[in-house]
N, CA, C and O atoms as a MOPAC input file, in Angstrom:
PM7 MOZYME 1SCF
protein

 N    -32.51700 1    13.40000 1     3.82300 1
 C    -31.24400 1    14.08200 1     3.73900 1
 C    -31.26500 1    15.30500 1     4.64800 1
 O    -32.19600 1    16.10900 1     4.65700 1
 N    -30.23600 1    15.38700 1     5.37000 1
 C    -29.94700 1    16.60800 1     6.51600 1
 C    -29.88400 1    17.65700 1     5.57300 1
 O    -29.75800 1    17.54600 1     4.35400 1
 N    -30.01100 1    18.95600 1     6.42500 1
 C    -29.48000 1    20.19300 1     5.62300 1
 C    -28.12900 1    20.17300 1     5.35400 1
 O    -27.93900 1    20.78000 1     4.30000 1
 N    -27.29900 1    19.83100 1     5.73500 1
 C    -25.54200 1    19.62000 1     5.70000 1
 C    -25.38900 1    18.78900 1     4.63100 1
 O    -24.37200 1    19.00200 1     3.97100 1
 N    -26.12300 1    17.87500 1     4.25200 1
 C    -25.70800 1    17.04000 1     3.09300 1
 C    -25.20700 1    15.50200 1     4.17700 1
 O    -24.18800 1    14.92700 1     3.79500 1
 N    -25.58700 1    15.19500 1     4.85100 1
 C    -25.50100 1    14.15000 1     5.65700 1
 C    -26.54000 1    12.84100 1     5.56700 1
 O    -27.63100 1    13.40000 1     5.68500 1
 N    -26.68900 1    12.06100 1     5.48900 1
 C    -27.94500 1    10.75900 1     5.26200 1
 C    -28.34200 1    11.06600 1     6.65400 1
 O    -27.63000 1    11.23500 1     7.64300 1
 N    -29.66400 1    11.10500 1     6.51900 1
 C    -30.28800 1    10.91100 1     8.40500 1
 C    -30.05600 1    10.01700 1     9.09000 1
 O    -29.59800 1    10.06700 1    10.23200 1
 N    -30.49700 1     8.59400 1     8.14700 1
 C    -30.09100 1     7.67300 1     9.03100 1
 C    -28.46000 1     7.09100 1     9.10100 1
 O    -28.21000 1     6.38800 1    10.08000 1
 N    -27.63400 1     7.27700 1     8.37800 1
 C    -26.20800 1     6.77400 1     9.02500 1
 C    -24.99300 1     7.96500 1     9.19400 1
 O    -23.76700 1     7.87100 1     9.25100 1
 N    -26.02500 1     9.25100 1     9.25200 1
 C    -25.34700 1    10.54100 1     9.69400 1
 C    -24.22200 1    10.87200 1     8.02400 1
 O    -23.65000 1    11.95900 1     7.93400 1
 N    -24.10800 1    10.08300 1     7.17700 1
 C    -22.56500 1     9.81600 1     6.67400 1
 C    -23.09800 1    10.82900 1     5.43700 1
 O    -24.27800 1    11.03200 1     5.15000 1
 N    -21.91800 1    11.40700 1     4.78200 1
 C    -22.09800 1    12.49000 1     3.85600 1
 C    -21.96800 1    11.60900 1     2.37100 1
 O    -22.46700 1    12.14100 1     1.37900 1
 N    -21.30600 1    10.27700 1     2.22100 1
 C    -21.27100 1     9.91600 1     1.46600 1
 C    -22.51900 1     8.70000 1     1.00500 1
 O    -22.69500 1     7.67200 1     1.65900 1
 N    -23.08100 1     8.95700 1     0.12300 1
 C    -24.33900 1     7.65800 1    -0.30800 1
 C    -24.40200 1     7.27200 1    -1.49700 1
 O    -23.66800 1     7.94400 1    -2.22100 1
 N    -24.85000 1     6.63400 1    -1.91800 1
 C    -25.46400 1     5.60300 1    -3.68900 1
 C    -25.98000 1     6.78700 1    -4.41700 1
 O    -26.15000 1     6.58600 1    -5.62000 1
 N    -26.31000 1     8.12900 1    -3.92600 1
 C    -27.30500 1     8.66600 1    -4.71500 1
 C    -26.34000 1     9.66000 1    -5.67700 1
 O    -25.45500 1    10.11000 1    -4.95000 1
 N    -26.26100 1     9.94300 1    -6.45700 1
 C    -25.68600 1    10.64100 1    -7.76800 1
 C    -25.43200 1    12.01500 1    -7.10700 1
 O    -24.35000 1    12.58700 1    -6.97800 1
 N    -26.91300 1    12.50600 1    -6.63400 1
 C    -26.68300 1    13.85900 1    -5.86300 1
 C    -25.69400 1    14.20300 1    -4.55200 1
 O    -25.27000 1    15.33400 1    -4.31100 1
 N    -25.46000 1    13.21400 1    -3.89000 1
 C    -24.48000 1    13.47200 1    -2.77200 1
 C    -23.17800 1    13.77100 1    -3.21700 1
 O    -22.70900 1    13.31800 1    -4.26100 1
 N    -22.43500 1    14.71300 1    -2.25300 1
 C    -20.84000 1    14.71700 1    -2.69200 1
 C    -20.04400 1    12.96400 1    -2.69200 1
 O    -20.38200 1    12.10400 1    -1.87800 1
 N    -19.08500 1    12.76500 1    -3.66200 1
 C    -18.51400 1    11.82200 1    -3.55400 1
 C    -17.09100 1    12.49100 1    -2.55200 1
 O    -17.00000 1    13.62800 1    -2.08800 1
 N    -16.24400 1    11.52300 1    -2.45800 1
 C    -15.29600 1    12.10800 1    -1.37300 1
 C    -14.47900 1    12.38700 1    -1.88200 1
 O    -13.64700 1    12.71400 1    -1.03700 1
 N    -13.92800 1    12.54500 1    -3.23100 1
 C    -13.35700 1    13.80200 1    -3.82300 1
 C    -13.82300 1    15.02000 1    -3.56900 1
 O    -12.98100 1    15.87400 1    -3.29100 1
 N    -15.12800 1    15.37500 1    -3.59500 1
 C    -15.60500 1    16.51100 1    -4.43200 1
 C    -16.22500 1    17.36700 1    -2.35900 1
 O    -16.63800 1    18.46400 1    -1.98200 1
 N    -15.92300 1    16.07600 1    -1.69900 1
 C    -16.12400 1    16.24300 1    -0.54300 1
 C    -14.70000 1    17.25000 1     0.33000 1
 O    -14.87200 1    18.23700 1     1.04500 1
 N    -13.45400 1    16.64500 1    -0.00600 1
 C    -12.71300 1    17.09400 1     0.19100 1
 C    -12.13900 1    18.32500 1    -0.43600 1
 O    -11.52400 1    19.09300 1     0.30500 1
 N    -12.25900 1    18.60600 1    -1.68500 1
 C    -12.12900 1    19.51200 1    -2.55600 1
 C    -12.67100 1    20.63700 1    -1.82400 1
 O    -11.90000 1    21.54000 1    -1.49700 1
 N    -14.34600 1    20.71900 1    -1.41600 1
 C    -14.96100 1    21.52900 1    -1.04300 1
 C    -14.30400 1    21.95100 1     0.68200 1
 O    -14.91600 1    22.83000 1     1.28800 1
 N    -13.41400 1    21.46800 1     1.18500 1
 C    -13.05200 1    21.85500 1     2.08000 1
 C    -12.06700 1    22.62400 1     2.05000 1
 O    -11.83900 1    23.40300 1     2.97500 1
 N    -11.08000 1    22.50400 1     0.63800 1
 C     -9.69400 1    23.20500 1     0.35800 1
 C    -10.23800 1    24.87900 1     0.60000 1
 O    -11.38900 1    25.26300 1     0.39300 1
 N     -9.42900 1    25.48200 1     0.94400 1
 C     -9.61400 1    27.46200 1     1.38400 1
 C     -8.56400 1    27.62200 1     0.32000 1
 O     -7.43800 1    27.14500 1     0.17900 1
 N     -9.48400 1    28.65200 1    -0.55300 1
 C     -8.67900 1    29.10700 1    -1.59900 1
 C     -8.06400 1    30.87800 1    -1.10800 1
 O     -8.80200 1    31.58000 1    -0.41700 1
 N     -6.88500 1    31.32000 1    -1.50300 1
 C     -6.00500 1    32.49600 1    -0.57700 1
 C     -5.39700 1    33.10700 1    -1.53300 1
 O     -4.83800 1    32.69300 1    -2.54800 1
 N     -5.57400 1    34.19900 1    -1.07800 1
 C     -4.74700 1    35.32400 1    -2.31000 1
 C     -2.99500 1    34.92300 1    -1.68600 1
 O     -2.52000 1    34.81600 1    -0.55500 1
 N     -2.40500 1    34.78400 1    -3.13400 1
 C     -0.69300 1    34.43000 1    -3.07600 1
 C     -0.23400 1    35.44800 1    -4.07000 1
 O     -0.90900 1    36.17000 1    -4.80400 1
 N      1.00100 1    35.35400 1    -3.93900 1
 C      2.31300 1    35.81300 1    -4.85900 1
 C      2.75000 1    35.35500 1    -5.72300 1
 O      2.33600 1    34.21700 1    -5.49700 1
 N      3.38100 1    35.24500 1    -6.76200 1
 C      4.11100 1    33.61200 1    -7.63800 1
 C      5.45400 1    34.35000 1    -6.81600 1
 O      5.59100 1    35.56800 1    -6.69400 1
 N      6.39000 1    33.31300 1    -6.29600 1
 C      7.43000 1    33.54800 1    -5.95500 1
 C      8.65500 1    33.52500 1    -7.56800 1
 O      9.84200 1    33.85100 1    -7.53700 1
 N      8.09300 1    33.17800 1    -8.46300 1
 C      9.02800 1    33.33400 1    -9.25800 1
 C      8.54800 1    35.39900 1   -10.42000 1
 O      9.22800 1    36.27600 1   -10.95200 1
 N      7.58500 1    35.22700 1   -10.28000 1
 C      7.01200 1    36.73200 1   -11.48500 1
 C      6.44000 1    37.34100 1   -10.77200 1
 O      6.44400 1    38.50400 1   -11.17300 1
 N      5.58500 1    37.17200 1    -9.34000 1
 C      5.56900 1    38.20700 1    -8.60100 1
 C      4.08700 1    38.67800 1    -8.77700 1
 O      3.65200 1    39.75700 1    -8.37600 1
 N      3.37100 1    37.71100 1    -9.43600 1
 C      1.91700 1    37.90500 1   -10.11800 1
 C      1.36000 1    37.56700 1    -8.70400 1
 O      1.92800 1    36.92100 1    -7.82400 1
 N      0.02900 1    38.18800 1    -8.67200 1
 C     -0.60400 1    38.20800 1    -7.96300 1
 C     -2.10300 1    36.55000 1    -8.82300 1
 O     -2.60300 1    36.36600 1    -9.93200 1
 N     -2.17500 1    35.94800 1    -7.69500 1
 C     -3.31000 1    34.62800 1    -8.33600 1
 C     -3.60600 1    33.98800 1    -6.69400 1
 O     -2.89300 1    33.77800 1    -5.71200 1
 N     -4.73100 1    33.85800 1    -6.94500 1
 C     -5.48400 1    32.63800 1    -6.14300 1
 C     -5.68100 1    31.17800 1    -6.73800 1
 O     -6.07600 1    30.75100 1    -7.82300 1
 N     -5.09900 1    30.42300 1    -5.20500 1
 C     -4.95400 1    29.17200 1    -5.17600 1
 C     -5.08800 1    28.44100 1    -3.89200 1
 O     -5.49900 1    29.03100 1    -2.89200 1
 N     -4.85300 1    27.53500 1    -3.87400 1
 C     -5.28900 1    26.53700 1    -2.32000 1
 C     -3.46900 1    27.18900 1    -1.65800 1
 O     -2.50500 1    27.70800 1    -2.22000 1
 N     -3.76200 1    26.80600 1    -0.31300 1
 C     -2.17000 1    27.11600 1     0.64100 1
 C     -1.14000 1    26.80400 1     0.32200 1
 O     -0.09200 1    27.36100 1     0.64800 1
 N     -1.29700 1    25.59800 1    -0.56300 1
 C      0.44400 1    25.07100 1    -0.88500 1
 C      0.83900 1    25.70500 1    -1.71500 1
 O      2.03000 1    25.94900 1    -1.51800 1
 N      0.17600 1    26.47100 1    -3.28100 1
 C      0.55600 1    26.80700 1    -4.44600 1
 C      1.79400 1    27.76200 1    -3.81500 1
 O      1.71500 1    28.41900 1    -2.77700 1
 N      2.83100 1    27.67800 1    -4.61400 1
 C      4.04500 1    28.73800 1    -4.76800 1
 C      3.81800 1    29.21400 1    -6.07500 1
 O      4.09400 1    30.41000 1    -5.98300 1
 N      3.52500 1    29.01800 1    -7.07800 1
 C      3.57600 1    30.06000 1    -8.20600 1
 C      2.37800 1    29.35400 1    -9.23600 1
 O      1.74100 1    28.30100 1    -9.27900 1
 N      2.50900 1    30.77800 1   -10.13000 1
 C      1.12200 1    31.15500 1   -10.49800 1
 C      0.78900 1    30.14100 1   -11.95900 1
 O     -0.20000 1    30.07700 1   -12.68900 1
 N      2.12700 1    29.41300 1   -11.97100 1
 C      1.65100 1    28.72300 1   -13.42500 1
 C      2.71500 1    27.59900 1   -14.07200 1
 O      3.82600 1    27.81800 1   -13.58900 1
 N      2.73300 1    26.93300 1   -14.62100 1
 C      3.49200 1    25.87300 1   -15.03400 1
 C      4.81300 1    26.11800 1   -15.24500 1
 O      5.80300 1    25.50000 1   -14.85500 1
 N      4.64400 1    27.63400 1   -16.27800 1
 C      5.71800 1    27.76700 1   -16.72300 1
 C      6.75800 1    29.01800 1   -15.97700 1
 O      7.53300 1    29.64300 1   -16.70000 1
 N      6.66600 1    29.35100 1   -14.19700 1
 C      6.62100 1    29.74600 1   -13.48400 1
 C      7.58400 1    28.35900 1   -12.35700 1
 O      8.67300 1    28.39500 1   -11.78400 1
 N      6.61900 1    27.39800 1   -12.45700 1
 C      6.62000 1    26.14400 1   -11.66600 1
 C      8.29200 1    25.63200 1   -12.37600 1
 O      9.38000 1    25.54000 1   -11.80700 1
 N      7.98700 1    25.42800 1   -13.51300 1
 C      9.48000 1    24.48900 1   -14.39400 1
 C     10.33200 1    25.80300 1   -14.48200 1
 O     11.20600 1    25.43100 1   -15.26500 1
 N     10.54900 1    26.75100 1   -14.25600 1
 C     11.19900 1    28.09800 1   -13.88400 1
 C     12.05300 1    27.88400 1   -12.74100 1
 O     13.27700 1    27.76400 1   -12.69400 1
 N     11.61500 1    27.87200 1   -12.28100 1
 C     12.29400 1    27.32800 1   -10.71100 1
 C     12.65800 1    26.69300 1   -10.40400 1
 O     13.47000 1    26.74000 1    -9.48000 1
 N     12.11300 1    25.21900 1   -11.26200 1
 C     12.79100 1    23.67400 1   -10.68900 1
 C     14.33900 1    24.12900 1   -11.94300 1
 O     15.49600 1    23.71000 1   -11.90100 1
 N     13.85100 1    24.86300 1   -12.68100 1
 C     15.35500 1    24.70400 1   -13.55200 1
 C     16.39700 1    25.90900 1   -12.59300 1
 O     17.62400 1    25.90300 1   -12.69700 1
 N     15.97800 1    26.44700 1   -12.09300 1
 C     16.81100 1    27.28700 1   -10.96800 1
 C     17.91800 1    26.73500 1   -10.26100 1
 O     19.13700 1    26.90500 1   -10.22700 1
 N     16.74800 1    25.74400 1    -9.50400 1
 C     16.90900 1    24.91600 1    -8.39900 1
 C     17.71800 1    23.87500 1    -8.78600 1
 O     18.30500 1    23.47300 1    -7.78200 1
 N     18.08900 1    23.12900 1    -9.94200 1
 C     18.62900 1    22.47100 1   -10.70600 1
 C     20.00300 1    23.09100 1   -10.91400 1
 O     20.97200 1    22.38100 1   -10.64300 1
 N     20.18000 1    24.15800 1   -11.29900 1
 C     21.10000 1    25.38700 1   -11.71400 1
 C     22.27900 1    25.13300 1   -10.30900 1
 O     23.49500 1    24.94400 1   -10.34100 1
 N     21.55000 1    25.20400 1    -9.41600 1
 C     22.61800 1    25.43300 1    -8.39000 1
 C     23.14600 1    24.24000 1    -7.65100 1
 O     24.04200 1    24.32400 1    -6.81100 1
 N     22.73600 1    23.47100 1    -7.89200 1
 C     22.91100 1    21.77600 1    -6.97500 1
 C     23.83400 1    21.41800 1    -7.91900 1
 O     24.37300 1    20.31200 1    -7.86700 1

């Protein structure tokens, strides 16, 4: 096993062995977590780039907003 977490011989990050990342946990580890805003309460929380707000009941806040006006 490489230092990177790579198999030597087929270079590949994914293998049979329990210990390797699976490619969930592969991709996961690539997400950049970023200080945000909740656009609805204004709370300050860390989350991956897409998050807009800080919590469920924040999240269904807004879709009922957004609902409100259509």
């Amino acid at each position: 096993m490489a230092k990177d977490g790579r198999d030597k011989t087929t270079g590949d990050i994914f293998s049979r062995d329990s210990s390797i990342l699976t490619l969930g946990a592969a991709l996961a580890a690539r997400r950049q977590i970023h200080n945000k805003v909740c656009l609805i309460c204004g709370e300050k929380f860390k989350a991956i780039a897409t998050a807009k707000y800080c919590s469920n009941r924040c999240r269904q806040q807004a879709k009922r907003m957004r609902a409100a006006v259509a």
